[in-house]
N, CA, C and O atoms as CSV, one atom per row, in Angstrom:
chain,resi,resn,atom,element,x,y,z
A,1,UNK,N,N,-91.491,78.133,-204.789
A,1,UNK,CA,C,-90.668,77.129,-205.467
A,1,UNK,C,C,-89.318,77.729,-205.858
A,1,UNK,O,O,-88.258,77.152,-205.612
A,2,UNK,N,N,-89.414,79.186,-206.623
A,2,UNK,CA,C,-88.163,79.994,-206.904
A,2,UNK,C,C,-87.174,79.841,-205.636
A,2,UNK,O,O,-86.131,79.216,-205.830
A,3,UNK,N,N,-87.413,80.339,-204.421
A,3,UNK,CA,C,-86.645,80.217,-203.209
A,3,UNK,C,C,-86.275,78.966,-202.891
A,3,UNK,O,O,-85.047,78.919,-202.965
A,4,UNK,N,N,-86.641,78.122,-202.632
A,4,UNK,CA,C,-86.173,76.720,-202.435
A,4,UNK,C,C,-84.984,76.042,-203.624
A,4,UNK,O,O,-84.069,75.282,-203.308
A,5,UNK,N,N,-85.251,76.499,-204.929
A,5,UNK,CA,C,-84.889,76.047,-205.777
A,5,UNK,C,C,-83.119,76.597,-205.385
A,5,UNK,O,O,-82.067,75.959,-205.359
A,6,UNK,N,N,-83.399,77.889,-205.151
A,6,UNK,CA,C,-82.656,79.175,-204.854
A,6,UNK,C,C,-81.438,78.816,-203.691
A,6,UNK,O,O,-80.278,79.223,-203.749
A,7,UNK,N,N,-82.055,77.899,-202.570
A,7,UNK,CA,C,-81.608,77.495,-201.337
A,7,UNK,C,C,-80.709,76.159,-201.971
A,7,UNK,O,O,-79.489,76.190,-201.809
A,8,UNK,N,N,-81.233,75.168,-202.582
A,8,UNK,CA,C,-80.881,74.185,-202.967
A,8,UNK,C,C,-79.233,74.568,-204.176
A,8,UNK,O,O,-78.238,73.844,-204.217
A,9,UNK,N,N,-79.391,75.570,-204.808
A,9,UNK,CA,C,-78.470,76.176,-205.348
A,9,UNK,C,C,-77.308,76.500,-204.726
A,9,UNK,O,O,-76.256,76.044,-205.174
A,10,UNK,N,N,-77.311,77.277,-203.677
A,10,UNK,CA,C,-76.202,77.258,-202.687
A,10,UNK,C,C,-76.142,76.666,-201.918
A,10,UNK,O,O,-75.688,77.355,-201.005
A,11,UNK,N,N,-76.366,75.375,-201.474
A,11,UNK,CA,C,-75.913,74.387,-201.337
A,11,UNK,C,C,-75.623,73.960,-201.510
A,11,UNK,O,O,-74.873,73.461,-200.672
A,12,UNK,N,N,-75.655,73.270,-203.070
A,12,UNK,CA,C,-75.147,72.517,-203.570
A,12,UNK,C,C,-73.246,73.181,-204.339
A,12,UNK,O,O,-72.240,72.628,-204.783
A,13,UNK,N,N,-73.669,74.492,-204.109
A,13,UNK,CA,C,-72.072,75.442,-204.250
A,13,UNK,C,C,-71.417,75.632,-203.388
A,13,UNK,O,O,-70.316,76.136,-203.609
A,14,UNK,N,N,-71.812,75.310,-202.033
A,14,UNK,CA,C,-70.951,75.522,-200.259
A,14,UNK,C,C,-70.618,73.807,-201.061
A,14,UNK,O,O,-69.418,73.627,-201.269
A,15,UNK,N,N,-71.326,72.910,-201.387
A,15,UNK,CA,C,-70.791,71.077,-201.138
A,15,UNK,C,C,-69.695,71.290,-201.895
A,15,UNK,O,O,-68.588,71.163,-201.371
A,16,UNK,N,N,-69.800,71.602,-203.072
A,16,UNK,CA,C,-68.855,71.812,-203.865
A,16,UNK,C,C,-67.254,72.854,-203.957
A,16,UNK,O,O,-66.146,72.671,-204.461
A,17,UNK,N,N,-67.870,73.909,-203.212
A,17,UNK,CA,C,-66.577,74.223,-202.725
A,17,UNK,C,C,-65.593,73.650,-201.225
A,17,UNK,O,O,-64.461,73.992,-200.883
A,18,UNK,N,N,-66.380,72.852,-200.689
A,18,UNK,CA,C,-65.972,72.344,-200.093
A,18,UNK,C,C,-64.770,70.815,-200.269
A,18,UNK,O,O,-63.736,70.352,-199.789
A,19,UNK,N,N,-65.728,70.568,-201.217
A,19,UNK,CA,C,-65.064,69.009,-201.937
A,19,UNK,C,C,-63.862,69.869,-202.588
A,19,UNK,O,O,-62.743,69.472,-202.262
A,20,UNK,N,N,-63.907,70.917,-203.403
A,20,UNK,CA,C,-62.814,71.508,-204.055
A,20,UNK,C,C,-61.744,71.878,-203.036
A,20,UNK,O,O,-60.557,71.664,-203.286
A,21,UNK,N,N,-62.251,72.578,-201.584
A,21,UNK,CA,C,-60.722,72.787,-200.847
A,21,UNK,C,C,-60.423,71.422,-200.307
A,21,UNK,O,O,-59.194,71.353,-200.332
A,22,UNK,N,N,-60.765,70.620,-199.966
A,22,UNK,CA,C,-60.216,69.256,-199.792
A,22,UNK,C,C,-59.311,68.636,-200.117
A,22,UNK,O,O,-58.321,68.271,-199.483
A,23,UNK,N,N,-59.870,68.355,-202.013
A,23,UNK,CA,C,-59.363,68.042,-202.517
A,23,UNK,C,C,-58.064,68.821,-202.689
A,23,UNK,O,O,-56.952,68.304,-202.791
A,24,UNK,N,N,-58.271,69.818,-202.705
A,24,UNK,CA,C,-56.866,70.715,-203.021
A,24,UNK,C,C,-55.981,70.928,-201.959
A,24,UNK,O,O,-54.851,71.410,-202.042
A,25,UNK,N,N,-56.680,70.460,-200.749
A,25,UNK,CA,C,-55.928,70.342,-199.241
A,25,UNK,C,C,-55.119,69.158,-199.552
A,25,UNK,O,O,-53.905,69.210,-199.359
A,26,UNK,N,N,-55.639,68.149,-199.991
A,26,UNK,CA,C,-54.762,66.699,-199.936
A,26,UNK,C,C,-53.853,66.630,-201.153
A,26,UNK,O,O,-52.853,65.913,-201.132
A,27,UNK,N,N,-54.228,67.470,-202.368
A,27,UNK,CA,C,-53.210,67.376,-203.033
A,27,UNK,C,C,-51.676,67.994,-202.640
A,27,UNK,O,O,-50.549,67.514,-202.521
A,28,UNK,N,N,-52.192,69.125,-202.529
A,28,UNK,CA,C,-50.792,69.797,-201.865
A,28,UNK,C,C,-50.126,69.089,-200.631
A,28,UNK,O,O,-49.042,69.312,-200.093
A,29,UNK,N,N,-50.931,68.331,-200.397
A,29,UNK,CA,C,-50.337,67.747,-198.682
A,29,UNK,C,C,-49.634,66.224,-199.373
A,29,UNK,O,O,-49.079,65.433,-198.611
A,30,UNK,N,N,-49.740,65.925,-200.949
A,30,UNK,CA,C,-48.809,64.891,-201.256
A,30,UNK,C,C,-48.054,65.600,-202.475
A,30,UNK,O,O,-47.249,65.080,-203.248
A,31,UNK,N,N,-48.478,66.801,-202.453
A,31,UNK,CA,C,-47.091,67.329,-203.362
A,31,UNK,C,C,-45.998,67.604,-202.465
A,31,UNK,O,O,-44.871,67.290,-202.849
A,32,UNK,N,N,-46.174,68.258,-201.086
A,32,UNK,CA,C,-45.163,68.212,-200.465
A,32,UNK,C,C,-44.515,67.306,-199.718
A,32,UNK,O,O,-43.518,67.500,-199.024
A,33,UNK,N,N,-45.228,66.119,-199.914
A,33,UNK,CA,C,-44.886,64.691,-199.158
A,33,UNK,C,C,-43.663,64.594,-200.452
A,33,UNK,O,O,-42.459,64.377,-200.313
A,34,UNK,N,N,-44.044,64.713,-201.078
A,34,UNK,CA,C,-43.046,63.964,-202.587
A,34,UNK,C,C,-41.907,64.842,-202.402
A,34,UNK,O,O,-40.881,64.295,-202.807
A,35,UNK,N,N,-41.717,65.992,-201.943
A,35,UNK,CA,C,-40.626,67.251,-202.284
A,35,UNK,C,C,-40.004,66.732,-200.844
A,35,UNK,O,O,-38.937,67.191,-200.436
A,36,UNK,N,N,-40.676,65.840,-200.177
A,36,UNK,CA,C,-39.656,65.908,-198.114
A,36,UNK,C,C,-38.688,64.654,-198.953
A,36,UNK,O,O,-37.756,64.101,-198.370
């Protein structure tokens, strides 16, 4: 159960860093829309 729990943990931290470079991909991609 420890291991699974374990697996489910970094996963759910790869989803999340993922949603975080995204998000931070598209922000910067309309901060520099605003600066053209």
């Amino acid at each position: 159960a420890k291991e699974s729990a374990r697996l489910t943990a970094l996963q759910t931290k790869q989803q999340l860093g993922v949603q975080a470079l995204s998000i931070a991909n598209s922000a910067s991609q309309t901060l520099l829309g605003l600066f053209r």
